[in-house]
C-alpha angles and dihedrals in degrees: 000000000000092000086053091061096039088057088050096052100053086047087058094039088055087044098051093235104144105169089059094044098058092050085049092048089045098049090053086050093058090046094057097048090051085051090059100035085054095047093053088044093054079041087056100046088050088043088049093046100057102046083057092052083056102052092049090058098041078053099054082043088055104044092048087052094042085049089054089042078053096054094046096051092044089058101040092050080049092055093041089045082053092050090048087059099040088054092046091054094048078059098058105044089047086067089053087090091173097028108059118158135237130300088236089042094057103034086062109046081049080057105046089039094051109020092088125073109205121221129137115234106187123187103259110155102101087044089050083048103046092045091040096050094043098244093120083095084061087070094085088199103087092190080058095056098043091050082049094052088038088052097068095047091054091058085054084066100044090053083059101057092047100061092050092055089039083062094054090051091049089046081057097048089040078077095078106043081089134080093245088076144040134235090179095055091061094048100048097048089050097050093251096111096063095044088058093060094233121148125281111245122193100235136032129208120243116248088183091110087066090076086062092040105113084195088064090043105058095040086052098055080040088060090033095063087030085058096040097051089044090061095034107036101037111006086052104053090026087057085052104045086055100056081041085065098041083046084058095041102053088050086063097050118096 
């Protein structure tokens, strides 16, 4: 088409025709500009499609991380929810003046109650890759972007949180890096001791004291109401803001 008028406007030219010329010029003119304007149209619906393509697949990436996030913090609220008990349970038997438990008995629940650090770990790698290389603006829900970039400062918190009840726990155990009380004692009665393969020695020291000590007791509730508002205050909402964004995130997905 555009050869045709091209051919005609050299004809008019030659024919001094001007007024037709120009009508000729200006209509390949025309052409030409449609011809763009389609061409970055079609470049625009490739370029659309594949960002959606992308998004679909960052999408997929997120709500697999944010499952596994899931997993981990299922199981990490159900151990603290165990060393709270644990730790309510030391409380209770400390009260029984003339009815202490066994050696075994306590050795163990000091074992089970302490023995976990707590700390959430969330998969977090495709997230860190998609803020730090600017593709966050490729996710079109912008409730779903903001809950992303919120996310992260949340964990900031959490970490937080962590470190102070990580503390309480370290303040327990602080009791027996003295001589008053034995480490041994509690591994062995647990079975810890063996697996270790550490050596076999005849006596253990009683840890039983520690049930009339008001030191351990106070650390203990310390590390009771730590452990609970970790649970309550941060495990509970954290664990709801992250089914919140898978929520989000399974409505964008085709």
């Amino acid at each position: 088409m555009i050869k045709f008028f091209r051919k005609t406007r050299k004809k008019l030219l030659a024919e001094k025709k001007v007024g037709r010329y120009l009508a000729y010029a200006l209509g390949e003119i025309v052409l030409v500009v449609i011809g763009i304007l389609i061409a970055l149209a079609i470049n625009n619906k490739n370029q659309q499609n594949i960002n959606a393509q992308t998004e679909q697949t960052y999408l997929l990436g997120l709500k697999e991380e944010f499952l596994t996030s899931k997993a981990k913090l299922t199981e990490l609220i159900n151990i603290n929810e165990q060393n709270i008990n644990g730790a309510e349970r030391i409380m209770e038997i400390a009260n029984l003046k003339d009815n202490l438990p066994s050696e075994e008995k306590f050795s163990k629940l000091l074992f089970n109650t302490l023995v976990s650090d707590i700390a959430f770990n969330p998969n977090n790698s495709l997230l860190n890759e998609i803020i730090n290389s600017g593709n966050l603006k490729n996710i079109s829900n912008a409730e779903l972007r903001i809950k992303l970039t919120n996310w992260l400062a949340t964990l900031e918190d959490i970490a937080r949180q962590e470190k102070d009840l990580g503390l309480q726990r370290e303040n327990l155990l602080d009791m027996f890096r003295t001589n008053e009380y034995s480490l041994k004692t509690v591994f062995e009665d647990s079975g810890i001791y063996k697996e270790m393969g550490l050596p076999e020695v005849a006596g253990t020291q009683s840890n039983l004291s520690l049930l009339s000590s008001t030191e351990f007791e106070n650390k203990l509730l310390m590390f009771i109401l730590t452990s609970q508002a970790t649970g309550d205050a941060h495990y509970q909402p954290l664990m709801l803001y992250l089914d919140s964004i898978l929520e989000t995130i399974s409505k964008e997905l085709d």
